[in-house]
C-alpha positions as CSV (number, residue, x, y, z in Angstrom):
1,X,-3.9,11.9,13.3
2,X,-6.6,12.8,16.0
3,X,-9.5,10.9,17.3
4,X,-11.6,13.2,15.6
5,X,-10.4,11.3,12.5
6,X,-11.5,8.3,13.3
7,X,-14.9,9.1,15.0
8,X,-15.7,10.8,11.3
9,X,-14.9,7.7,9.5
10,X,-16.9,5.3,11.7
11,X,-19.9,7.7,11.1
12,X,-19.4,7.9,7.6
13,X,-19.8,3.9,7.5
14,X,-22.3,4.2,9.7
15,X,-24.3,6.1,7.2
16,X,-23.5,3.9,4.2
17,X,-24.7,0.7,6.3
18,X,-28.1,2.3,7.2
19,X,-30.3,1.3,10.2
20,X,-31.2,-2.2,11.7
21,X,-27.0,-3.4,10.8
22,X,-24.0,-4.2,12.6
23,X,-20.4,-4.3,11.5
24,X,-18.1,-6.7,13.2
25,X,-14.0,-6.0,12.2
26,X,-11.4,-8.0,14.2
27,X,-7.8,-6.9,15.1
28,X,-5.2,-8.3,13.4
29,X,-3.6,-11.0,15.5
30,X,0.1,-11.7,16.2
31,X,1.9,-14.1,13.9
32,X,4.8,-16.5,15.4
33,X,8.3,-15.9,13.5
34,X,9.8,-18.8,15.2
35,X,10.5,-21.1,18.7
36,X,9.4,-17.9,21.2
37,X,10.0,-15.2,18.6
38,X,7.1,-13.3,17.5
39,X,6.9,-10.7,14.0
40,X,6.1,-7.6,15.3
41,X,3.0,-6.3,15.3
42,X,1.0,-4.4,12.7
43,X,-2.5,-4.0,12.8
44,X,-4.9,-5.0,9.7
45,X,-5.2,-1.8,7.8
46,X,-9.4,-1.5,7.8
47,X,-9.1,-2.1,11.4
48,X,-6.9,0.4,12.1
49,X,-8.4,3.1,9.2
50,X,-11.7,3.0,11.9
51,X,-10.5,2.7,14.9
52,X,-6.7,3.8,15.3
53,X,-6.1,1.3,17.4
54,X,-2.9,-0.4,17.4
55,X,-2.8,-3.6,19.9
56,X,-4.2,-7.0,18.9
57,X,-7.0,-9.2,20.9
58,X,-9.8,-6.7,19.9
59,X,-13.0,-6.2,17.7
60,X,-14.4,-3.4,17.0
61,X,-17.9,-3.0,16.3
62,X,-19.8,-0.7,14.4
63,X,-24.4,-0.4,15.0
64,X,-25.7,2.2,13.3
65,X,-28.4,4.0,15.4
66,X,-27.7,2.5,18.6
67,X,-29.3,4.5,21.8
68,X,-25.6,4.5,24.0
69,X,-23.4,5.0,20.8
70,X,-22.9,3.5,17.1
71,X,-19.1,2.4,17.9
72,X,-18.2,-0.1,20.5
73,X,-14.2,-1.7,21.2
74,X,-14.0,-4.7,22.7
75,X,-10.1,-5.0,24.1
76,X,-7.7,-6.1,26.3
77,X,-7.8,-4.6,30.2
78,X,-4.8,-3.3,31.3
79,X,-2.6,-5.7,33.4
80,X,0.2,-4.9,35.2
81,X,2.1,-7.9,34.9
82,X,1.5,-8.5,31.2
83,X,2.6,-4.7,30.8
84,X,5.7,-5.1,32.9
85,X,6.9,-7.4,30.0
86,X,4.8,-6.5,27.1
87,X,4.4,-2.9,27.3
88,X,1.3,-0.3,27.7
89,X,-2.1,-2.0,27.5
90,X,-4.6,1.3,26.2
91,X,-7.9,-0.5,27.9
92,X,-11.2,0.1,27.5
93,X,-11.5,3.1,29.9
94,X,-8.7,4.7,27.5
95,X,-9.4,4.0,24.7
96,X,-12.7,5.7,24.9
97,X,-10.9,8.5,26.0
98,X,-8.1,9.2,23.5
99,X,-10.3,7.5,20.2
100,X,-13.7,8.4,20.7
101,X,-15.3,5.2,21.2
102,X,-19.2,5.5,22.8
103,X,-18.4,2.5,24.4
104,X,-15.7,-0.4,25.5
105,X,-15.9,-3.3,27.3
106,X,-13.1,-6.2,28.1
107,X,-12.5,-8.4,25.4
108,X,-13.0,-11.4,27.8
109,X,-16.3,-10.1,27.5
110,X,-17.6,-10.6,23.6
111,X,-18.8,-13.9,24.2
112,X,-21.7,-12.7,26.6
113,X,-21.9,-9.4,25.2
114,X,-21.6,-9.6,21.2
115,X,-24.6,-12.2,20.1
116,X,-27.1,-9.7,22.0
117,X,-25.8,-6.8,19.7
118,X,-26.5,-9.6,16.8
119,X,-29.7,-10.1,17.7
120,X,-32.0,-8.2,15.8
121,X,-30.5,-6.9,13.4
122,X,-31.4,-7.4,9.6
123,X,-27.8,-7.2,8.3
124,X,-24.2,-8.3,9.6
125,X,-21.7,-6.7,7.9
126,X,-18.8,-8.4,8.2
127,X,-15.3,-9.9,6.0
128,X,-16.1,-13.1,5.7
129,X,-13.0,-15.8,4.6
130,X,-10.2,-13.7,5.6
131,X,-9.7,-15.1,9.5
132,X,-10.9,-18.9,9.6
133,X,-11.0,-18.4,13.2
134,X,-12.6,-15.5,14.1
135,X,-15.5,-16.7,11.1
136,X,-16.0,-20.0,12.8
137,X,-16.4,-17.6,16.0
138,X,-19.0,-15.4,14.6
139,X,-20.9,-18.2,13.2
140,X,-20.9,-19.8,17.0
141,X,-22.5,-16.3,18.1
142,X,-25.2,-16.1,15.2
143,X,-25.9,-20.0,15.9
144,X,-26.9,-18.6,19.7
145,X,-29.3,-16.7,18.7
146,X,-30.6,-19.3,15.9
147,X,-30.8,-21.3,18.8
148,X,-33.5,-18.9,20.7
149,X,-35.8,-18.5,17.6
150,X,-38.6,-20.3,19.9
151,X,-38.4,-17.8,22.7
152,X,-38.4,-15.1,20.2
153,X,-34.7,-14.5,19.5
154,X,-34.5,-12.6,15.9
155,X,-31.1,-14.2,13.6
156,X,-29.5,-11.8,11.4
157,X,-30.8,-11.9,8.1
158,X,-27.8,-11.7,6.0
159,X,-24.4,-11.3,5.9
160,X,-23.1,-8.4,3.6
161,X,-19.6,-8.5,2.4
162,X,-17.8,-5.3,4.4
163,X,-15.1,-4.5,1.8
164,X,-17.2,-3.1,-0.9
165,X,-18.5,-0.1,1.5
166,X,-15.0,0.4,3.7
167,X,-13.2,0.2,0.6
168,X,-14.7,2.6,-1.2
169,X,-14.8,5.1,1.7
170,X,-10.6,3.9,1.8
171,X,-10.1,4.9,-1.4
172,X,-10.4,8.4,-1.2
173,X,-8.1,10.3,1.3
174,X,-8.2,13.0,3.7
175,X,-6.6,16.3,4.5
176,X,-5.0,14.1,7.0
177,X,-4.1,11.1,5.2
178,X,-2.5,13.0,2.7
179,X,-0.3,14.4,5.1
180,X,0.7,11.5,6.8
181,X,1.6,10.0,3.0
182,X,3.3,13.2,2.0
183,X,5.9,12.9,5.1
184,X,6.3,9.2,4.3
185,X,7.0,10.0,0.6
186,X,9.8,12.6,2.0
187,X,11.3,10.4,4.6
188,X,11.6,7.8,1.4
189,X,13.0,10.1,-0.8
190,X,15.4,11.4,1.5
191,X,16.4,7.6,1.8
192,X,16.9,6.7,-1.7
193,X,19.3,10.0,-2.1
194,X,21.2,8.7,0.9
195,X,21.4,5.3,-1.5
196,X,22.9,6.8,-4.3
197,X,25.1,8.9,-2.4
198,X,26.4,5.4,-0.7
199,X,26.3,3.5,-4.0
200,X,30.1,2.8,-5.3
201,X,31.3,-0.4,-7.6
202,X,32.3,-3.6,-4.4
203,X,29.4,-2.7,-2.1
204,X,26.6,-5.2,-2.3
205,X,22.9,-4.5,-2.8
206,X,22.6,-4.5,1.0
207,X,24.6,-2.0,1.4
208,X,22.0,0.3,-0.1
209,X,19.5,-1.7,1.5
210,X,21.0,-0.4,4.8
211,X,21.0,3.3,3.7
212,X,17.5,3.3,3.2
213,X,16.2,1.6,6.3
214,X,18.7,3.5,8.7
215,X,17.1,6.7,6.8
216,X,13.6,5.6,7.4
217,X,14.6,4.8,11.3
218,X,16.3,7.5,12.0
219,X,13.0,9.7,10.5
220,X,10.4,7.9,12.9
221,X,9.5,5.5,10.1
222,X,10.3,2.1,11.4
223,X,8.9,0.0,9.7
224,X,9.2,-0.7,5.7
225,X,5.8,-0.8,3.5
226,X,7.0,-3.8,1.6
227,X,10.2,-5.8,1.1
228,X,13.0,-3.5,-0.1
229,X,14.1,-4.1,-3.6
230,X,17.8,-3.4,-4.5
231,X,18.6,-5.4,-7.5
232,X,21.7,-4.6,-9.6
233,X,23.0,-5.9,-13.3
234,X,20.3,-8.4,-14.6
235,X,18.4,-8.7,-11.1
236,X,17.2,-5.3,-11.9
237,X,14.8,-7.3,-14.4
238,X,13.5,-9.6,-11.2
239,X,10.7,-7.8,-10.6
240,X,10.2,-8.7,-6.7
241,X,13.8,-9.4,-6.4
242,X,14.7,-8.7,-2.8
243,X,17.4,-11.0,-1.9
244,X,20.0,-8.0,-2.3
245,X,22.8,-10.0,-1.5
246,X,25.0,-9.6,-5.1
247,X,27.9,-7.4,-5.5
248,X,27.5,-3.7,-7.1
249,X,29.8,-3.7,-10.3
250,X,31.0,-1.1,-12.1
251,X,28.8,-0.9,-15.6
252,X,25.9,-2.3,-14.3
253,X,22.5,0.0,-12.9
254,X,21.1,-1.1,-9.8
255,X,16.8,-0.9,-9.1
256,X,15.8,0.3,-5.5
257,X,12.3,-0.4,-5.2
258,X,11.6,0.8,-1.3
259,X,9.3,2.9,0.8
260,X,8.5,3.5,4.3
261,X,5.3,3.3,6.5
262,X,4.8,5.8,8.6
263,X,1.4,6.0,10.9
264,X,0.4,3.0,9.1
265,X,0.6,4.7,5.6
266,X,2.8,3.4,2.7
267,X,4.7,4.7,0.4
268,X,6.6,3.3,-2.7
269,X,8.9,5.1,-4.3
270,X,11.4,3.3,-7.2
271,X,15.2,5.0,-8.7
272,X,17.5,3.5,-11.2
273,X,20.8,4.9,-11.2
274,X,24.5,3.4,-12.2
275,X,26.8,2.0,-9.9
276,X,29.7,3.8,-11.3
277,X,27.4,7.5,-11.3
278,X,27.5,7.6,-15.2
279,X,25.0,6.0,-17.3
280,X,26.3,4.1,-20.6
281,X,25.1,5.4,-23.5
282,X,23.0,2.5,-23.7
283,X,21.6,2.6,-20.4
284,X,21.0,6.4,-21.0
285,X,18.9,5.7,-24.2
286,X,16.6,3.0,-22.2
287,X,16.1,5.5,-19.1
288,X,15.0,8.6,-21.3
289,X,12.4,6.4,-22.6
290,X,11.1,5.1,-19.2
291,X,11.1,9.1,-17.5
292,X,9.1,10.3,-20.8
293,X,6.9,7.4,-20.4
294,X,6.7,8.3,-16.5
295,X,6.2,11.8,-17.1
296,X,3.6,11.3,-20.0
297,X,1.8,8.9,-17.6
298,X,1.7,11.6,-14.8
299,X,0.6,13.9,-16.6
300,X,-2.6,11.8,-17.4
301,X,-3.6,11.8,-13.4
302,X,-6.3,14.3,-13.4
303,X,-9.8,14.2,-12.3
304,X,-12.1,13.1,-15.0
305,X,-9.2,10.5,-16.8
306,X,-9.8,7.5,-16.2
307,X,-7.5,4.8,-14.5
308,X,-6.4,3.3,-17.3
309,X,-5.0,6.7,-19.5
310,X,-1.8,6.9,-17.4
311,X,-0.9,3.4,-18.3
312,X,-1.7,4.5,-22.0
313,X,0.1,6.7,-22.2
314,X,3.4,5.1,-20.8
315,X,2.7,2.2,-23.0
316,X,2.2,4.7,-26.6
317,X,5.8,6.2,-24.9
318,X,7.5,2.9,-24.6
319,X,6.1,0.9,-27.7
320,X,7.7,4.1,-30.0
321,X,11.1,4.7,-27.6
322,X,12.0,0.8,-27.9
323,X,10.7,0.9,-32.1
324,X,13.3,3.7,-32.3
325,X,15.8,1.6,-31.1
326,X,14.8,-1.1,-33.3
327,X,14.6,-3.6,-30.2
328,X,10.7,-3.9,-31.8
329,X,9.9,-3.4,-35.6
330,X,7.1,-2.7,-37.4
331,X,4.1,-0.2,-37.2
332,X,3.6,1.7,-33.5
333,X,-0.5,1.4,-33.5
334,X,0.0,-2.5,-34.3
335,X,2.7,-3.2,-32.2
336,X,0.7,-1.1,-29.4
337,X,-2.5,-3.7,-30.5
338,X,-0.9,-6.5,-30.5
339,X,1.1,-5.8,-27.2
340,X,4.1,-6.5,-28.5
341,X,5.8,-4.5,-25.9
342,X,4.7,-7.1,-23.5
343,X,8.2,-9.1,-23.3
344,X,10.2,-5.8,-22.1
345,X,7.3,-4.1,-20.2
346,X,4.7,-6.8,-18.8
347,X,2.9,-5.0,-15.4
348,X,1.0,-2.1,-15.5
349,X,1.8,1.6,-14.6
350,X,0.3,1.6,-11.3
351,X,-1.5,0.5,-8.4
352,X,-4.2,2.7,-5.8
353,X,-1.8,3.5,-2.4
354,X,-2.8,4.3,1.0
355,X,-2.8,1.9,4.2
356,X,-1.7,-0.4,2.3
357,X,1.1,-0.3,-0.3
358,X,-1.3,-2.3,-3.0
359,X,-4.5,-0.5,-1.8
360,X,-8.0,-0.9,-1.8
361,X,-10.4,-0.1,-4.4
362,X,-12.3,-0.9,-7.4
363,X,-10.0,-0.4,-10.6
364,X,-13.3,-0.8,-12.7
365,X,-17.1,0.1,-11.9
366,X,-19.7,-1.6,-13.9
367,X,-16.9,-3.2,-16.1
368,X,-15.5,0.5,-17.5
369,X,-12.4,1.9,-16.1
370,X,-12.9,3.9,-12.9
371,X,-13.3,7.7,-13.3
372,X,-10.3,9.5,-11.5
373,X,-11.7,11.4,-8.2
374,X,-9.7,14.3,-6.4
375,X,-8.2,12.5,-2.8
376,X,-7.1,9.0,-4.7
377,X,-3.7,8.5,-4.5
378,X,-1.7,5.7,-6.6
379,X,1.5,5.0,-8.2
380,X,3.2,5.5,-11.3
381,X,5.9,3.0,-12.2
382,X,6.3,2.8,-15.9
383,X,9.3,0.1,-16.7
384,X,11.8,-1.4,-19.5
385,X,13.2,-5.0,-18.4
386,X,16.0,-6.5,-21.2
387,X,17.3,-9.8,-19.0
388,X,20.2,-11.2,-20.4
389,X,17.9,-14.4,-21.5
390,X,16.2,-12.0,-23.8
391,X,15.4,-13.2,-27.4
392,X,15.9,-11.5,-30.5
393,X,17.3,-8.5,-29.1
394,X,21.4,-7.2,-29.1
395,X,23.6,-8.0,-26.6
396,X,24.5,-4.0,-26.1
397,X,20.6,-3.6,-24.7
398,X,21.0,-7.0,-22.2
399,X,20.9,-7.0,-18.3
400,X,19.3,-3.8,-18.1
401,X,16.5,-3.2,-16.1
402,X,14.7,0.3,-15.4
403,X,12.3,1.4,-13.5
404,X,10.9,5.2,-12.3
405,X,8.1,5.3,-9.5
406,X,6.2,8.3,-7.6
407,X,3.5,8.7,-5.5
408,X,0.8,11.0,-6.8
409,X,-2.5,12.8,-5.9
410,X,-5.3,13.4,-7.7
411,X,-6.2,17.0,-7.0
412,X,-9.3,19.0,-7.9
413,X,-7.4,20.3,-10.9
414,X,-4.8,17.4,-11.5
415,X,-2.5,15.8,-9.4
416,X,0.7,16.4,-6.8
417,X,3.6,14.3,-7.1
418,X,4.4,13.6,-3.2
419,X,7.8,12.3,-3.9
420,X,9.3,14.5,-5.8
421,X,12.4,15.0,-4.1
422,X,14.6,12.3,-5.3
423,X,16.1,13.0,-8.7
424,X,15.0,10.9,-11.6
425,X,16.9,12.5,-15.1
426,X,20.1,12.0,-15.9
427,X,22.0,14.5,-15.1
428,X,20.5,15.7,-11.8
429,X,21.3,11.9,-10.6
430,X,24.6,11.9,-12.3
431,X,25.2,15.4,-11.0
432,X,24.0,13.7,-7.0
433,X,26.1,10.9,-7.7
434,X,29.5,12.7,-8.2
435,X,28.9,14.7,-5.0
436,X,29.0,11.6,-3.2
């Protein structure tokens, strides 16, 4: 993704702030793993969406209007010792270079140079809660100013919260960020295939695990969006089950809930597939259910839906597949009133996908489901979960979990499926699977 990228998005909020403002975003910092050993590094997702820049110890800053440039990075200098064990520093010369900052200064520097950016303005957009630190921080610099009121020093008026504006411009993506998600969603697909193709009856659930994240690496993806989920038998009921450490046994299915990031970008792709390559005839009834539900639901992302039709029309799907079966009895509108599908299929259909896996945006405006837009990108993850503590409900349907996930696009006319190629019916799977 060029600079050109970024400079459009800090303009866009730019415009949505209006004049007499300032937005203040700090990096993400680095978090300690244990005695001397660090996570690595991932840079907070609004930070990055702006600027690009991926290094911690940095703020950027954001004044619409201003005579020597709108955006402004405070970061690191470059430091040949530090870089010796650390790695490349970009530096303030650099990075106005290669991410079209107006202007950068040394982050050594904010203190002097930050409250006399402040000053003056009417509005201070700004996160506030999410980094007790760098809050108490900007208070300190506001309280400067406060303290100059006499000698004609002009406080901010107000703070405004920064998520509602970044957010929204978040939610919809680019040419570019489409892209970017697009390759993610193949590098992730390519990895669940490889995951089947591994998947025999004495493996263990890391095993698969493995596939999946050599796949990613190997790709240029290094990092996963989220805990991988690999849960077979009744763990594929365990929603955000990711300790993967049971044995694959013949019989059972096994869930992979996984997707890389790449660039930054998630995606989030789920399969359900048996260990042995051949679905009982019990699993088989469960999983035709769940892909017409999937499939109903996908066909329900188009621009001028709202958000809540896909998850609609999985649940109409599900409530009637699972009253066939007689697992629920009674009449499908007042089983579909009364939720009583609830017990096998309790989360909803999907979530908004970008930055980060669970991404930003308003579900609702003005307390109605949100409109779908051409550029939003989400999930659709309709599921059936029998654990073998189920109530009321044969022993034949127990310890099976299912659960089918894409990535989608809403389009101008309706939507693009970005991971379509990893097969999800029957027979193409079972057909993969025997291939080995």
């Amino acid at each position: 993704m060029n600079k050109k990228e970024f400079i459009k998005r800090r303009k866009n909020l730019a415009e949505v702030m209006g004049e007499n403002s300032i937005a203040i975003l700090p990096a993400a910092t680095v978090k300690g793993r244990n005695r001397d050993v660090e996570h690595s590094f991932r840079q907070d997702s609004d930070f990055f969406y702006l600027s690009g820049f991926a290094e911690p110890d940095a703020v950027l800053v954001i004044i619409p209007g201003r005579e020597h440039g709108e955006s402004i990075l405070f970061c690191r200098e470059r430091n040949p010792e530090k870089e010796m064990w650390d790695g490349d520093i970009l530096g303030p010369e650099r990075a106005i270079e290669s991410l079209g900052f107006d202007d950068a200064f040394p982050f050594s520097d904010i203190d002097e140079i930050l409250p006399g950016m402040i000053e003056g303005t009417d509005k201070v957009y700004y996160a506030i809660g999410l980094n007790a630190q760098f809050d108490a921080q900007v208070m300190e610099w506001v309280n400067v100013i406060r303290s100059k009121v006499r000698s004609g020093a002009h406080p901010p008026g107000e703070f405004v919260a920064l998520e509602h504006a970044l957010h929204e411009l978040r939610l919809f993506k680019s040419t570019a960020e489409i892209k970017v998600m697009a390759k993610a969603a193949e590098i992730s697909a390519a990895g669940h295939i490889k995951a089947m193709q591994r998947c025999t009856g004495g493996l263990f659930e890391y095993h698969l695990e493995s596939a999946l994240i050599s796949h990613f690496m190997d790709n240029g993806a290094r990092f996963t969006a989220y805990p991988s989920i690999v849960g077979a038998g009744d763990n594929s009921c365990v929603l955000h089950y990711i300790d993967n450490h049971h044995e694959l046994k013949n019989g059972d299915l096994v869930l992979i809930d996984a997707g890389c990031e790449l660039d930054c970008y998630a995606s989030d792709i789920t399969r359900t597939f048996p260990v042995s390559g051949v679905f009982s005839a019990e699993q088989k009834a469960l999983y035709e259910i769940v892909l017409e539900a999937q499939l109903a639901a996908i066909e329900a992302v188009r621009p001028g839906n709202h958000w809540n039709h896909p998850h609609e029309a999985a649940v109409r799907v599900i409530t009637a597949g699972l009253l066939g079966l007689g697992i629920l009895k009674g009449e499908l509108e007042s089983l579909i009133e009364k939720e009583s599908y609830k017990p096998f299929y309790m989360h909803r259909t999907g979530h908004w996908l970008g930055l980060d896996v669970h991404d930003v945006g308003e579900y609702k405006v003005g307390g109605e489901w949100r409109v779908l837009e051409s550029g939003m990108a989400l999930t659709v993850e309709p599921g059936i979960y029998i654990s073998k503590n189920a109530k009321g409900v044969a022993k034949k349907w127990k310890g099976i979990g299912i659960r089918i996930e894409d990535d989608v696009v809403v389009t101008a006319k309706g939507h693009k499926v970005l991971s379509a190629g990893v097969p999800k019916t029957v027979e193409d799977i079972e057909a993969l699977m025997a291939k080995g």
